[in-house]
C-alpha positions in Angstrom: 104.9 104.2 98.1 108.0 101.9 98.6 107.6 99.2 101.3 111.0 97.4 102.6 109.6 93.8 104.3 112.5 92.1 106.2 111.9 88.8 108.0 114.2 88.4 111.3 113.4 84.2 111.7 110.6 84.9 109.8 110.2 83.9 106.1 108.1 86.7 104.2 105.3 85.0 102.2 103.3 86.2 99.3 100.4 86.2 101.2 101.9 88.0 104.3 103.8 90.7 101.9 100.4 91.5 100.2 98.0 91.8 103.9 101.0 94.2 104.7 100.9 96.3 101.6 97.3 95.8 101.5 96.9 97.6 105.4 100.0 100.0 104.7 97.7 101.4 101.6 95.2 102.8 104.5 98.3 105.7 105.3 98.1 106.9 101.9 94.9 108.2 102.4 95.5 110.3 105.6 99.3 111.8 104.6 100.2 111.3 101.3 103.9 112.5 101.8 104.5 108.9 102.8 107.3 107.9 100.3 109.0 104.6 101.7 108.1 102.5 105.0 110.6 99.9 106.2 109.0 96.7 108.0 110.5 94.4 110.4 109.0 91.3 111.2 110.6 88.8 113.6 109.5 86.2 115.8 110.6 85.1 119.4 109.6 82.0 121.0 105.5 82.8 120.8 105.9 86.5 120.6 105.4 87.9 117.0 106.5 91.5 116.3 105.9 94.0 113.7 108.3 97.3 113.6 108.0 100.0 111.3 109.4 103.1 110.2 108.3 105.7 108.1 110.7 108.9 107.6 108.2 112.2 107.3 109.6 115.4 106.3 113.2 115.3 108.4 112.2 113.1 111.2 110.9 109.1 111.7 107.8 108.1 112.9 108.3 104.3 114.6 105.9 102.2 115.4 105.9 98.3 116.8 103.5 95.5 118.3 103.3 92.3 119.5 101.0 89.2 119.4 100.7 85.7 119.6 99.8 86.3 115.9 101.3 87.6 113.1 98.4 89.2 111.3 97.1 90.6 114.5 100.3 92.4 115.4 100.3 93.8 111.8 97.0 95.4 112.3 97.9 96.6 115.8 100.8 98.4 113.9 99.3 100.2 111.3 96.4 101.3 113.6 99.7 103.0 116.4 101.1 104.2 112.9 97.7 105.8 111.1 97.4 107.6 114.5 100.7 109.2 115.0 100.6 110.5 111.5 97.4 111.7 112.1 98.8 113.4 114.9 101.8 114.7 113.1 99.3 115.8 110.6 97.3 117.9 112.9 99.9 119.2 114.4 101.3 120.7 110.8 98.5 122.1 110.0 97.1 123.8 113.2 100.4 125.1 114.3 99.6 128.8 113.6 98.0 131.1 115.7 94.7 131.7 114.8 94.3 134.9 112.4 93.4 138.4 113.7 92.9 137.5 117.6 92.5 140.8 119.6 95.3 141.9 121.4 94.7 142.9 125.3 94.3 146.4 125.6 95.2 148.2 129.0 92.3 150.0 131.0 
């Protein structure tokens, strides 16, 4: 998995590129199409936000957050990104109709 970290009046640390590669590890698990994620951090006046998008099979899945804390509007990401590509997951895999449902039958 590729991870792009830009810092919009940020500066991108060691420590705060590995917590986000660290927590970004945790989508590998669930979908492990996940090729390349691109990260946006940027802060504004108190407000810290984390953007993220991760391109899955033709189409994005984008995610942000905000806090008065870095860290904590990492984690808030990754938890609004595991669960829309558990959704998207979900929604692959149970798109079918369910095999050999009886058909109506007129009286």
């Amino acid at each position: 998995m590729h991870i792009n970290i830009n810092g919009h009046h940020v500066e991108v640390t060691k420590s705060l590129r590995d917590y986000i590669t660290n927590k970004l590890s945790r989508l590998e698990r669930h979908f492990d199409q996940v090729s390349n994620i691109d990260v946006i951090l940027s802060v504004e006046k108190l407000r810290h936000k984390a953007e993220a998008t991760v391109p899955v099979n033709g189409s994005n899945i984008f995610a942000n957050a905000e806090d008065q804390d870095m860290y904590a509007s990492i984690d808030a990401l990754v938890d609004k990104l595991d669960r829309q590509i558990l959704k998207r997951k979900e929604k692959v895999i149970n798109h079918h109709r369910a095999e050999g449902s009886p058909k109506k039958t007129q009286l």
